[in-house]
C-alpha angles and dihedrals in degrees: 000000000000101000091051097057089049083057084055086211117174125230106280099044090055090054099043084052097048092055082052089056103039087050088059104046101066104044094112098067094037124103108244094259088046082053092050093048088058095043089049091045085051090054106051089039090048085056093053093046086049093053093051098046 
């Protein structure tokens, strides 16, 4: 969580990047179109996150 304060992100860019993370983190034991869906999700959340910073 250090590393995190020292970012001084507000609320919502520390939840946006924490559903990139987290859509990330689960893709091996995914089928290919459960993999898709969270790539898709991280996308869409990564361009959100882009427009507000």
């Amino acid at each position: 969580m250090e590393p995190f304060n020292k970012l001084q992100l507000t609320e919502v860019e520390y939840v946006l990047i924490s559903i990139i993370i987290f859509c990330h983190s689960f893709t091996n034991c995914l089928s290919k179109q459960g993999r898709e869906l969270l790539l898709n999700e991280s996308e869409k959340y990564s361009k959100i996150l882009m427009k507000i910073l």
